[in-house]
Backbone as a printed PyTorch tensor [residue, N CA C, xyz], in Angstrom:
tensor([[[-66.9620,   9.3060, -50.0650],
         [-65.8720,   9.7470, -49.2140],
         [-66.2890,  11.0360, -48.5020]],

        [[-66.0040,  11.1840, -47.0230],
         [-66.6330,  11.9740, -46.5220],
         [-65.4740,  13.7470, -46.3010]],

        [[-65.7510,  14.7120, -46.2370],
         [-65.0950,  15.7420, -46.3330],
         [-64.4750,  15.6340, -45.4810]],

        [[-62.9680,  15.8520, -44.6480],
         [-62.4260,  16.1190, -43.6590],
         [-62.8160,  17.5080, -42.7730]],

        [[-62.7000,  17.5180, -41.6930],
         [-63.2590,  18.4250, -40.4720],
         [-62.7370,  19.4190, -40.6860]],

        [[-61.6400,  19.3770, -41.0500],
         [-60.1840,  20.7390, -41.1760],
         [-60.5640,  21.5860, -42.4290]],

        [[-61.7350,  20.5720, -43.4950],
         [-61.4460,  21.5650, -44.7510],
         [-62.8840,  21.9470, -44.3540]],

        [[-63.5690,  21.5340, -44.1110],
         [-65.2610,  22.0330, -43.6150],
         [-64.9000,  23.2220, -42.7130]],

        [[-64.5310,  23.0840, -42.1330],
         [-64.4210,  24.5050, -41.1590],
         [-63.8910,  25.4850, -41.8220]],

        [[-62.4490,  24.9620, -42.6510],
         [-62.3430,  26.0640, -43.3760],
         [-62.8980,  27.2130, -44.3080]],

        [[-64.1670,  26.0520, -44.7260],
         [-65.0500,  26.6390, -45.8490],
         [-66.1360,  27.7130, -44.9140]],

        [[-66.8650,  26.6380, -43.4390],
         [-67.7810,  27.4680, -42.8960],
         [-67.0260,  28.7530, -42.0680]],

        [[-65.8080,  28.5030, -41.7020],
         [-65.2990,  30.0920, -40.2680],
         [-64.5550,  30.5000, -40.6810]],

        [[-63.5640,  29.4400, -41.6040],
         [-62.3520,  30.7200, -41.6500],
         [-62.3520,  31.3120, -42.9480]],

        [[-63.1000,  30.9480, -44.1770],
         [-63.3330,  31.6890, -45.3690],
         [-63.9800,  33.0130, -45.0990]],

        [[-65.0250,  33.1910, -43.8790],
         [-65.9020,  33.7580, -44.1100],
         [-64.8150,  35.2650, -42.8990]],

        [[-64.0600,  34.7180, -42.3030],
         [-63.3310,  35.6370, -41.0900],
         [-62.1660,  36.2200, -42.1160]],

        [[-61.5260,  35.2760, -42.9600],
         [-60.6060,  36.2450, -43.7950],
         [-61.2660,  37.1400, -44.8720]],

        [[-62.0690,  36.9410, -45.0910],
         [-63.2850,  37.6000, -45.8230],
         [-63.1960,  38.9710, -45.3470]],

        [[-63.4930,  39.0860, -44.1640],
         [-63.9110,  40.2810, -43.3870],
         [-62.7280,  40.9020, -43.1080]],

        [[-61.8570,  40.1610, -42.4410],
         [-60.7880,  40.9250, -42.0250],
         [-60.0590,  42.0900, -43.0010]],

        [[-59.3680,  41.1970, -44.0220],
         [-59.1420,  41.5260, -45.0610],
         [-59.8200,  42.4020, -46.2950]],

        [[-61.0410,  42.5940, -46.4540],
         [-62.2870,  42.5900, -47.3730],
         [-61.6990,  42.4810, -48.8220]],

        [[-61.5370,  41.3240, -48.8400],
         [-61.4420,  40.6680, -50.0870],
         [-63.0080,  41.6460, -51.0280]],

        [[-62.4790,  41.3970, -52.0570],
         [-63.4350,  41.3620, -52.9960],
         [-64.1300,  40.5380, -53.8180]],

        [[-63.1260,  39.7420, -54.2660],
         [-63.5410,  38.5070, -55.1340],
         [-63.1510,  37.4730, -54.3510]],

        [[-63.9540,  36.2210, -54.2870],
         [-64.3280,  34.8520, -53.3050],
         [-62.4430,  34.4000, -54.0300]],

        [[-62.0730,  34.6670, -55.1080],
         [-60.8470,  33.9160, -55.2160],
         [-59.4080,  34.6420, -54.7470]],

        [[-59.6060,  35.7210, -54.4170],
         [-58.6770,  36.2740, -53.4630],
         [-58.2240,  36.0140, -52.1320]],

        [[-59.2540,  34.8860, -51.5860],
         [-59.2020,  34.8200, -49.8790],
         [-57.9760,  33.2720, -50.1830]],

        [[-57.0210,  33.7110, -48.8550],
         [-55.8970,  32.5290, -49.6270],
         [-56.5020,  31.1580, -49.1650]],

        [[-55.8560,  30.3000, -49.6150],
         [-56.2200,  29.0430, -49.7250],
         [-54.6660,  27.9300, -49.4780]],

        [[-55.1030,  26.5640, -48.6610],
         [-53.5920,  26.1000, -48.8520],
         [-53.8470,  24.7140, -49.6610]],

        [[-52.5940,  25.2940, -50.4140],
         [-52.9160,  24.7200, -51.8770],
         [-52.2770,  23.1170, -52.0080]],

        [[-51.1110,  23.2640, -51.0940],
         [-50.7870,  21.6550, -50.7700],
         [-49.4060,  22.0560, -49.8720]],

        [[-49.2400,  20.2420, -49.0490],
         [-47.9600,  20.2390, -48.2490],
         [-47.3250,  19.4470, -48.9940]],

        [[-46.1210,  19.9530, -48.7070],
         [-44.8490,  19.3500, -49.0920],
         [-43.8740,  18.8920, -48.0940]],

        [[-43.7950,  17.4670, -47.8630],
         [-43.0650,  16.5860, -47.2670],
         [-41.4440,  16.1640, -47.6030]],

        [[-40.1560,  16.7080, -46.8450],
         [-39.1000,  16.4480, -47.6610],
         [-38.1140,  15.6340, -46.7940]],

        [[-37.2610,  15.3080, -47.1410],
         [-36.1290,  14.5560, -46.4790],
         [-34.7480,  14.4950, -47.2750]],

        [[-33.4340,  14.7120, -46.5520],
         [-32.3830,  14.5820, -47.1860],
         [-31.8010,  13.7440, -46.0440]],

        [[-30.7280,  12.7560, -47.1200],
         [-30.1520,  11.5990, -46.0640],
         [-28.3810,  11.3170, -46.7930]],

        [[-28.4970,  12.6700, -47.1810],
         [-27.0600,  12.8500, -47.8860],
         [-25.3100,  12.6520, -46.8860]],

        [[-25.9920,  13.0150, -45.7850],
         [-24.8360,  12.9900, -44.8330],
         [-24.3940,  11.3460, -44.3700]],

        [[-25.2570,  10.4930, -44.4760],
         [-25.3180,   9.2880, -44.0360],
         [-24.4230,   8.3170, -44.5510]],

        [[-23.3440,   7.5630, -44.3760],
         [-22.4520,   6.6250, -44.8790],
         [-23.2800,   5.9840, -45.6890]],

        [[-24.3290,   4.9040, -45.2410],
         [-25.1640,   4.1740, -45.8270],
         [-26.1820,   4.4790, -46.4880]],

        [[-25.6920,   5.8880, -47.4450],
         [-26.9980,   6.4090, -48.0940],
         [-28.3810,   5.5710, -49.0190]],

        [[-28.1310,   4.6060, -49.3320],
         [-29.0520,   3.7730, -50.0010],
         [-30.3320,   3.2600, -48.8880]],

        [[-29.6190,   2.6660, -47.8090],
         [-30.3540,   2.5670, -46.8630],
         [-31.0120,   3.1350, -45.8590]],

        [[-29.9820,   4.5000, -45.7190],
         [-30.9860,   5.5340, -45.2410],
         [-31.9990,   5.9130, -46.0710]],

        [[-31.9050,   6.2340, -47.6140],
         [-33.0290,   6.5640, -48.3310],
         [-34.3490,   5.5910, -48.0940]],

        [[-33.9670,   4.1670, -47.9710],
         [-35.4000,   3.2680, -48.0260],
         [-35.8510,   3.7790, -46.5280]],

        [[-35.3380,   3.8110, -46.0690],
         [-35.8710,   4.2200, -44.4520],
         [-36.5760,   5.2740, -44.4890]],

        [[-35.4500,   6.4040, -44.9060],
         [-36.9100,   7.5800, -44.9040],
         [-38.2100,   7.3630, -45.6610]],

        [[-38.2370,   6.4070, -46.7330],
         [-39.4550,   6.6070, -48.0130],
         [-40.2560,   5.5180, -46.8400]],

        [[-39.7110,   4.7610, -46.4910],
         [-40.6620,   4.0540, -45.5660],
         [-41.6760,   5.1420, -44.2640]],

        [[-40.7160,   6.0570, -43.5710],
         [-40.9470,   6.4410, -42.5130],
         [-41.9120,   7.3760, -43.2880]],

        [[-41.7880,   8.6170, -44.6150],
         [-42.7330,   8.8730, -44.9200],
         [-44.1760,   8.4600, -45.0430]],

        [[-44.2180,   7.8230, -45.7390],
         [-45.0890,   6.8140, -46.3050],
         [-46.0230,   6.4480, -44.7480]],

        [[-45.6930,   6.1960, -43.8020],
         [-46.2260,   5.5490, -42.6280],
         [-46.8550,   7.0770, -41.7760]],

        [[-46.1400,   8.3160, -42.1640],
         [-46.6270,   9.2080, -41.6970],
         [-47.7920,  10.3120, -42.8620]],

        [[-47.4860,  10.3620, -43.4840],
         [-48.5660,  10.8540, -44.6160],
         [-49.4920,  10.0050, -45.3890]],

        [[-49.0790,   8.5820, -45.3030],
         [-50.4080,   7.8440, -45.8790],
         [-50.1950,   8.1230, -47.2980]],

        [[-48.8190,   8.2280, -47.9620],
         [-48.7630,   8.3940, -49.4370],
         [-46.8450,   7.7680, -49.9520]],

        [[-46.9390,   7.2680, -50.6540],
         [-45.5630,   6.8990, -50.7860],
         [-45.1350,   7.7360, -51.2650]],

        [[-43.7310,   8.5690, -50.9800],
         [-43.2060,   9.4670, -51.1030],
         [-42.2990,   8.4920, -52.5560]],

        [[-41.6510,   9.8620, -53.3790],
         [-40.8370,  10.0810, -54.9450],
         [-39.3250,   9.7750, -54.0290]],

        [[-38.2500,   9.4170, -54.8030],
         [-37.1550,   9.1600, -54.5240],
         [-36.3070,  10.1070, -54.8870]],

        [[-35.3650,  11.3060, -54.6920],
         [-34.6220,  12.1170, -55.1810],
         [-33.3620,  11.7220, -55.0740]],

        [[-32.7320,  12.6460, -56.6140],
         [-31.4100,  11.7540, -56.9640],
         [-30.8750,  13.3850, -57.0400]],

        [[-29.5780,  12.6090, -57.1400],
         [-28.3070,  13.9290, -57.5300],
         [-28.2480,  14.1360, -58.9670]],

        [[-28.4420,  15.7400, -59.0900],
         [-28.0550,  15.9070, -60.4830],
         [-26.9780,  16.0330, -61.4020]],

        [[-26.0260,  16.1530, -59.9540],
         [-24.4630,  15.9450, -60.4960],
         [-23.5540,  15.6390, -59.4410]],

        [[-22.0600,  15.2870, -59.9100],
         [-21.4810,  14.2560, -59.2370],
         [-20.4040,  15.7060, -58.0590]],

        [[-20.1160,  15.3440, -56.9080],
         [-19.5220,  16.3630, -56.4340],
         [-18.7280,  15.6680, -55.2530]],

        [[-16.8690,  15.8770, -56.0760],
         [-16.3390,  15.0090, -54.9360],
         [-16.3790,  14.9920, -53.8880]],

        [[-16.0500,  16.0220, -53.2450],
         [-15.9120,  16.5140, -51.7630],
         [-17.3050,  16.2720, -50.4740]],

        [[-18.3880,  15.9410, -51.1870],
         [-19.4000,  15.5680, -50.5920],
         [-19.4060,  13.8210, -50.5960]],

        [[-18.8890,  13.5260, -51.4700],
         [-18.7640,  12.0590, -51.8490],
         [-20.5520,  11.8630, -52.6630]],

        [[-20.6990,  12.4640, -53.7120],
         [-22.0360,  12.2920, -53.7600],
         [-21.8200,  11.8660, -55.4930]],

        [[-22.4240,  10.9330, -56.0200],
         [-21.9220,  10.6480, -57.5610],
         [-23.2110,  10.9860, -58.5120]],

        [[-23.0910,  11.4720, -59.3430],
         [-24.4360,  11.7260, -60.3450],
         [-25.4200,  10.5310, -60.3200]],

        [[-26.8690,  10.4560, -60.0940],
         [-27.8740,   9.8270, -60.2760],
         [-27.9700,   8.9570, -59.2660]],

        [[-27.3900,   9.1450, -57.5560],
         [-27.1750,   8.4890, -56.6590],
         [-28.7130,   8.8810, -55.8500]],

        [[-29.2440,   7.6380, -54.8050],
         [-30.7390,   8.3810, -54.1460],
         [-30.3110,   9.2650, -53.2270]],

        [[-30.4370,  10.7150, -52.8330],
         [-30.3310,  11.3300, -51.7710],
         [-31.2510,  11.7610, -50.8820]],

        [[-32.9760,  11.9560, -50.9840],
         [-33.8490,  11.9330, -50.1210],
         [-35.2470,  11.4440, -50.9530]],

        [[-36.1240,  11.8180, -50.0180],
         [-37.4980,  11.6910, -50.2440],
         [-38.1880,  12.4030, -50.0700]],

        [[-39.5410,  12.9960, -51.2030],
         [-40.4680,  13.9560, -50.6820],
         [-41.6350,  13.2440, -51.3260]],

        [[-42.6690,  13.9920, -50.7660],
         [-43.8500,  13.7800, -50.9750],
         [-44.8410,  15.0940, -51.2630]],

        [[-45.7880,  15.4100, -51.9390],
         [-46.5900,  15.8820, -52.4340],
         [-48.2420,  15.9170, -51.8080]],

        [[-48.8170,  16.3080, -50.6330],
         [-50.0520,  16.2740, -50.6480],
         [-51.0860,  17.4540, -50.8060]],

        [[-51.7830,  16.7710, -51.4920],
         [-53.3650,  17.8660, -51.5460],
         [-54.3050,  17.3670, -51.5710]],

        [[-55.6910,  18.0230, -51.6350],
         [-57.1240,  17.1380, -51.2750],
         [-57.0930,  16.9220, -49.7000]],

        [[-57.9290,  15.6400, -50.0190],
         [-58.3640,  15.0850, -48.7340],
         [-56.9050,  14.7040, -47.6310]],

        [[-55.9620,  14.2600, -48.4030],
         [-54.7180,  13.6430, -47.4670],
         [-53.9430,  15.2080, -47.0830]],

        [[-53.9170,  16.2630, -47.7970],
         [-53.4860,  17.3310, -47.3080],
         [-53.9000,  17.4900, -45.8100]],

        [[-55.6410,  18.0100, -46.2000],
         [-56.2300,  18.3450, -45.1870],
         [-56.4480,  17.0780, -43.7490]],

        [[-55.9030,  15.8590, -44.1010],
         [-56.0930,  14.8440, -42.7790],
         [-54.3580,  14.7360, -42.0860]],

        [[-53.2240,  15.2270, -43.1620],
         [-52.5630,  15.2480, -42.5590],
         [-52.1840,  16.4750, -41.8810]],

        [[-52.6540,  18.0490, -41.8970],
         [-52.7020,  19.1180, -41.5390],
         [-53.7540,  19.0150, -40.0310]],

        [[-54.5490,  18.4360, -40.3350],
         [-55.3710,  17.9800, -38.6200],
         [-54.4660,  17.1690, -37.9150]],

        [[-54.2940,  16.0640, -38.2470],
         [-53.3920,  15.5110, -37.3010],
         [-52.3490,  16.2060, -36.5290]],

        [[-51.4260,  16.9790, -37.9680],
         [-49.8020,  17.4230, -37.5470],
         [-50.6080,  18.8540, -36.3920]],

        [[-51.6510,  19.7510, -36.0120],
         [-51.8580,  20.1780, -35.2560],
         [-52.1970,  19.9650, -34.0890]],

        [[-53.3000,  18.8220, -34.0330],
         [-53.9290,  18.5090, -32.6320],
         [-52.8750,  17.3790, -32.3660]],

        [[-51.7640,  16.4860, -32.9190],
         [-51.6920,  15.8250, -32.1150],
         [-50.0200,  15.8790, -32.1950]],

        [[-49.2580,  15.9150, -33.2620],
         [-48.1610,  16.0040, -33.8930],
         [-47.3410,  17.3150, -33.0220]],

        [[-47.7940,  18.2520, -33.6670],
         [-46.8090,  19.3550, -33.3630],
         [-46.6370,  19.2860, -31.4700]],

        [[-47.7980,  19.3340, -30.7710],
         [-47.8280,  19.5970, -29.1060],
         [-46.5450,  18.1470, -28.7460]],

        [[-46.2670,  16.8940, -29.4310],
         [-45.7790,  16.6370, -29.2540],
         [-44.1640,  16.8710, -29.0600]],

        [[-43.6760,  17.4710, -29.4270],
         [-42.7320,  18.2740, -29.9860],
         [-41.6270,  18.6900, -28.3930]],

        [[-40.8750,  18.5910, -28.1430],
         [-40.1060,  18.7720, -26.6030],
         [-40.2400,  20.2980, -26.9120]],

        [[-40.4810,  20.6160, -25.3980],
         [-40.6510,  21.7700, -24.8070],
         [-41.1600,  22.6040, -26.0530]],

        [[-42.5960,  22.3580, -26.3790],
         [-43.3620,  23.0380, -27.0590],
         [-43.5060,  24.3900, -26.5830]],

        [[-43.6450,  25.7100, -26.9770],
         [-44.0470,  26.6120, -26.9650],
         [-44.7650,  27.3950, -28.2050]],

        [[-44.8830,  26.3340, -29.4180],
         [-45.1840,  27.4370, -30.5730],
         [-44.4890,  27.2450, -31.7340]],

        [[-45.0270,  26.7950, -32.9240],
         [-43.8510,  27.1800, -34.0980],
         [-43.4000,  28.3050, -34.4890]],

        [[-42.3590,  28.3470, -35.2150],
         [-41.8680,  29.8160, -35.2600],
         [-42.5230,  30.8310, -36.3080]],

        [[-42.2170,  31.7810, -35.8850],
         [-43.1960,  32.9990, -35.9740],
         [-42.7310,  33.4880, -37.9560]],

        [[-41.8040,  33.4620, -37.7520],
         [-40.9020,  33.9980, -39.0030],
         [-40.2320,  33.3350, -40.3560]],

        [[-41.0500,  31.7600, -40.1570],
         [-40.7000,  30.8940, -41.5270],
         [-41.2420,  30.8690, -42.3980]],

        [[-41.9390,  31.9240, -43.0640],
         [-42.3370,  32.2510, -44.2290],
         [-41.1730,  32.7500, -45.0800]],

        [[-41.5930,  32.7260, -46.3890],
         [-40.6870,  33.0620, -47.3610],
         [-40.6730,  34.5670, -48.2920]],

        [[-41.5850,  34.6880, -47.5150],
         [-42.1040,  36.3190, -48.3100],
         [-43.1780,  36.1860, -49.4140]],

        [[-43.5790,  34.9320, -49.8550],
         [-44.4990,  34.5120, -50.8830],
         [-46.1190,  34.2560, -49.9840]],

        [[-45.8200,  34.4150, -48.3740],
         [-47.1920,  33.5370, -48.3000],
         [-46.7920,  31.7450, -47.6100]],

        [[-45.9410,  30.9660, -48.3620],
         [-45.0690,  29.7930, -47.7990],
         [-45.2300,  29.7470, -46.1690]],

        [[-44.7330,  28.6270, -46.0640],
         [-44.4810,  28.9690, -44.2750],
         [-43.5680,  27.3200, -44.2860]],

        [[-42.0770,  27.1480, -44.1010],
         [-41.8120,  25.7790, -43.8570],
         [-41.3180,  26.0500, -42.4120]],

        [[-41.0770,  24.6260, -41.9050],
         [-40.5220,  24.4520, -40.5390],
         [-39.7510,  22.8580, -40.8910]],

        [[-38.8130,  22.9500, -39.6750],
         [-38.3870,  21.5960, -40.0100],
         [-38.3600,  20.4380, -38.5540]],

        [[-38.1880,  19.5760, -38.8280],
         [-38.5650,  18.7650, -37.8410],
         [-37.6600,  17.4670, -37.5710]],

        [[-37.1660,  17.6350, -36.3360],
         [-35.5570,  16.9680, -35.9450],
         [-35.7050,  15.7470, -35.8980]],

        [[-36.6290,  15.1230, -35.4930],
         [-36.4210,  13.8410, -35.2910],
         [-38.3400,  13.1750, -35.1890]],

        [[-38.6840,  11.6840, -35.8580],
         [-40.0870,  11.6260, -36.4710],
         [-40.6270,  10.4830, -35.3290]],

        [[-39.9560,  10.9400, -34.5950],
         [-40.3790,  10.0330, -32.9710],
         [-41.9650,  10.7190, -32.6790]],

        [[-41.9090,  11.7570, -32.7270],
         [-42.8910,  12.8710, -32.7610],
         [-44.2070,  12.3980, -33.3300]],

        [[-44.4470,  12.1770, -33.9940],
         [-44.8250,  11.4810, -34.9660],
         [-45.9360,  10.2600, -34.5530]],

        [[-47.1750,  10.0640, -33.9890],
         [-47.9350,   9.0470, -33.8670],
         [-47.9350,   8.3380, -34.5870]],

        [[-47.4830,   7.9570, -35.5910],
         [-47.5060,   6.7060, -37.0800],
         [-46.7550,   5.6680, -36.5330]],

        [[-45.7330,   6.7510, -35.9810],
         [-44.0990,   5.7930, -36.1220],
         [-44.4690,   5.1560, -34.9660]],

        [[-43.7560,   3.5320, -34.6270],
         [-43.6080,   2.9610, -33.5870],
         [-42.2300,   3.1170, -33.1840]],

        [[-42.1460,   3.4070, -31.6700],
         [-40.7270,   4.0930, -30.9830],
         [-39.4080,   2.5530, -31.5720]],

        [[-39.9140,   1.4780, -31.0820],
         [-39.4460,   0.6760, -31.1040],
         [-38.8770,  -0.2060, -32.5460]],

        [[-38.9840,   0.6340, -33.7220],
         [-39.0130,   0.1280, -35.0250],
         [-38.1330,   1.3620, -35.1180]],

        [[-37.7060,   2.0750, -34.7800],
         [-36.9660,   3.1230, -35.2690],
         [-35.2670,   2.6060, -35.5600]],

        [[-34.9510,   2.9350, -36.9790],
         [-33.2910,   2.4090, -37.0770],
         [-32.5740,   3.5690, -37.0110]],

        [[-32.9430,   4.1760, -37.4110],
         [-32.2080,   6.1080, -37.4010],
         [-33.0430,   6.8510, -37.0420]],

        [[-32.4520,   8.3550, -36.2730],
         [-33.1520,   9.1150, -37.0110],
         [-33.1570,  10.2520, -38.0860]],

        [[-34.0970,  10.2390, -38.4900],
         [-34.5940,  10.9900, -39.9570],
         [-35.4990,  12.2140, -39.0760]],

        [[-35.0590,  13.3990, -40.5400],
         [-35.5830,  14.8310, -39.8630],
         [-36.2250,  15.0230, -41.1020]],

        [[-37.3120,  15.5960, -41.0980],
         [-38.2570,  16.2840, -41.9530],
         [-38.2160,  17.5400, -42.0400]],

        [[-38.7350,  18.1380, -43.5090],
         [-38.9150,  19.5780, -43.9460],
         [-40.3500,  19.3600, -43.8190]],

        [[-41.1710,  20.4170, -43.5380],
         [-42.6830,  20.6630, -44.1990],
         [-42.7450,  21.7670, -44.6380]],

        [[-43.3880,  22.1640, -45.8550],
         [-43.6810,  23.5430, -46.4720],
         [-44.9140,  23.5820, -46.6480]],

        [[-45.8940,  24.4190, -46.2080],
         [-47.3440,  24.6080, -46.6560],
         [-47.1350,  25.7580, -47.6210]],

        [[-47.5490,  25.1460, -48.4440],
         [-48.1190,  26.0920, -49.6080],
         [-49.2920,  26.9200, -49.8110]],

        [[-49.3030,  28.1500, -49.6870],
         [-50.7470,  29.1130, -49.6180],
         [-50.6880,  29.8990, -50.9310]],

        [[-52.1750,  30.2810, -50.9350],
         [-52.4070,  30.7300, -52.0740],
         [-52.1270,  32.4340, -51.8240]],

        [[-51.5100,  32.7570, -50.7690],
         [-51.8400,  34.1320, -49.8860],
         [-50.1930,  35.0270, -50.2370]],

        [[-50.4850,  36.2690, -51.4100],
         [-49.4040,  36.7620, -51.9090],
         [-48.9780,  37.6860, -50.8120]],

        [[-48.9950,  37.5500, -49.5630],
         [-47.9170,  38.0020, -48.4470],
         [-47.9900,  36.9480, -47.5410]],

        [[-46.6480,  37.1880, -46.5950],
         [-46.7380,  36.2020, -45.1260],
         [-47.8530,  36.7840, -44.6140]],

        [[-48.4520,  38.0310, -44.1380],
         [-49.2010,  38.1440, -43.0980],
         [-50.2330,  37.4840, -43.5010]],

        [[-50.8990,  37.7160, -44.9160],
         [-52.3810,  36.9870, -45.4110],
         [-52.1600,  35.3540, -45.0640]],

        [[-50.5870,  34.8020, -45.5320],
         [-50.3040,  33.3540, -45.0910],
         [-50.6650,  33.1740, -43.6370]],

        [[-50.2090,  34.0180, -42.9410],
         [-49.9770,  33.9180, -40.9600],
         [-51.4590,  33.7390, -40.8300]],

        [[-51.9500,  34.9220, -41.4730],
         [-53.7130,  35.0550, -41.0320],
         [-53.8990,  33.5230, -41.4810]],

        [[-54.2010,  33.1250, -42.4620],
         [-54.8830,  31.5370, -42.7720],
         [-54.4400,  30.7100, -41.8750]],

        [[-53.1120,  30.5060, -41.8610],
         [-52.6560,  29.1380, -41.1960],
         [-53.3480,  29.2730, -39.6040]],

        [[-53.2930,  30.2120, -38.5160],
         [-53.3950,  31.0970, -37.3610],
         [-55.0410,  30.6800, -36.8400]],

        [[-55.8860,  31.2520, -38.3930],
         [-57.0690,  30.4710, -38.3450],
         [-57.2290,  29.5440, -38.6660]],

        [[-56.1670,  28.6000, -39.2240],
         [-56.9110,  27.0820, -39.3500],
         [-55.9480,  26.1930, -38.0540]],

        [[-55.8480,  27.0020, -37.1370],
         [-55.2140,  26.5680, -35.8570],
         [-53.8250,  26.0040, -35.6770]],

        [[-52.9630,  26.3200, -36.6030],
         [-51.6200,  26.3710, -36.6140],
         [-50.9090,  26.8170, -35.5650]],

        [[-50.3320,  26.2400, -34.9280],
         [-50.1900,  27.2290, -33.0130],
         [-48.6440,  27.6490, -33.8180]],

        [[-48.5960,  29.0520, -33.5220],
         [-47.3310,  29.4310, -33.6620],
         [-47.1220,  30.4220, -32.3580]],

        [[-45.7240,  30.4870, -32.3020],
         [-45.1950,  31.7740, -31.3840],
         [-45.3850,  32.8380, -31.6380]],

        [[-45.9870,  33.8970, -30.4920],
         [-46.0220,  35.5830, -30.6160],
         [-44.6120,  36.0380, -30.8470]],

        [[-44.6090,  36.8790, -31.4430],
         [-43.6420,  37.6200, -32.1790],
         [-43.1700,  38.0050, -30.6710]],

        [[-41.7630,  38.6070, -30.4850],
         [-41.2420,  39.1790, -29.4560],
         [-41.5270,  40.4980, -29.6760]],

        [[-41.2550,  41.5220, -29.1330],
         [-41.4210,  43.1550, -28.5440],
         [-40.3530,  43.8620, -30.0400]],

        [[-38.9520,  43.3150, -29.8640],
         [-38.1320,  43.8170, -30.7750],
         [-38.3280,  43.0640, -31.9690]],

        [[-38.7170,  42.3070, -32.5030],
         [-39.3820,  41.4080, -33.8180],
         [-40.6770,  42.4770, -34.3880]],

        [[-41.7050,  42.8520, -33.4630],
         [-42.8340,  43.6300, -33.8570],
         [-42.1880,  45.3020, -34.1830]],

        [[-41.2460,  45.4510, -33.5930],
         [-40.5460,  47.0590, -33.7110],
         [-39.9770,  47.1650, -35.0520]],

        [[-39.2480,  45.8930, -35.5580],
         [-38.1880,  45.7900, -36.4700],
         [-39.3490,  45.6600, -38.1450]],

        [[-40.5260,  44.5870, -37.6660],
         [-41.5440,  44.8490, -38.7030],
         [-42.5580,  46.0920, -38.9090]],

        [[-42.2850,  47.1000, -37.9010],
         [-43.1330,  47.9230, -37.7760],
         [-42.3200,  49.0800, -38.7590]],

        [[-41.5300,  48.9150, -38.5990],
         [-40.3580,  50.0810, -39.2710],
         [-39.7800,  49.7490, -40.1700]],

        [[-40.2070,  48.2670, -41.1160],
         [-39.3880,  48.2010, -42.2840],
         [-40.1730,  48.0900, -43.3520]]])
């Protein structure tokens, strides 16, 4: 099995650029992304059973992994939601399917996106994290337009090994993650807090 392009580069340019930037000391300090996380909730949907097979399908066709089935852990009237009922789907990648679905969702996935300008600048979690979410999986080269029964919106969370956002920003930034420049009053407000 041959290495993916996304994790080779990572090893030859961008290990060696956060290296420097940063001056790590020890080779296990430079962050690393440790896996994506694929999610879906289909709780709002009348036909929740069938929205659930839909999303585990639509996953599955976009990550190349059959996504886990999530249930309710308890029953809550007012939502209409009953204990041990399916409410979404996630998925888990790392390795090789991490890194082939992290190439794709850049060069071809995200630019798809209406009136692209950039993902957002500020969805980190303070850990390093970075999720975004994603409205509708039309977007999506897997999916065929014409097979679509709903639509279904996705979470993604990349997981980094990088104990701040900026060390996170730096990795993702270099492994070509197009995000948006911070605005004028965004850089003032981080400059001073």
């Amino acid at each position: 099995m041959s290495t993916p392009t996304l994790q080779t580069y990572y090893r030859e340019k961008v290990v060696p650029g956060l290296q420097a930037k940063h001056a790590y000391k020890n080779v296990h300090q430079i962050p690393r992304l440790e896996k994506i996380v694929v999610t879906s909730c289909m709780g709002k949907h009348p036909d929740r059973k069938q929205a659930v097979e839909d999303a585990v399908n639509e996953i599955a066709k976009i990550t190349g992994q059959k996504p886990s089935v999530t249930f309710a852990r308890k029953s809550v009237a007012n939502f209409k939601v009953r204990e041990g009922e399916p409410l979404g789907a996630r998925v888990t990648l790392r390795g090789t399917r991490m890194w082939e679905f992290l190439d794709r969702f850049i060069n071809v996935t995200a630019p798809n996106i209406r009136d692209f300008r950039g993902l957002p600048y500020k969805s980190f979690d303070g850990n390093g994290n970075y999720a975004i979410g994603i409205s509708d999986q039309s977007i999506f080269p897997e999916i065929e337009l014409d097979q679509i029964k709903r639509q279904i919106g996705f979470d993604i969370i990349f997981v980094t090994s990088a104990p701040t956002d900026d060390e996170g920003r730096d990795l993702l930034r270099a492994l070509g993650v197009p995000m948006r420049e911070p605005k004028k009053a965004e850089e003032t407000q981080t400059a001073n807090a």
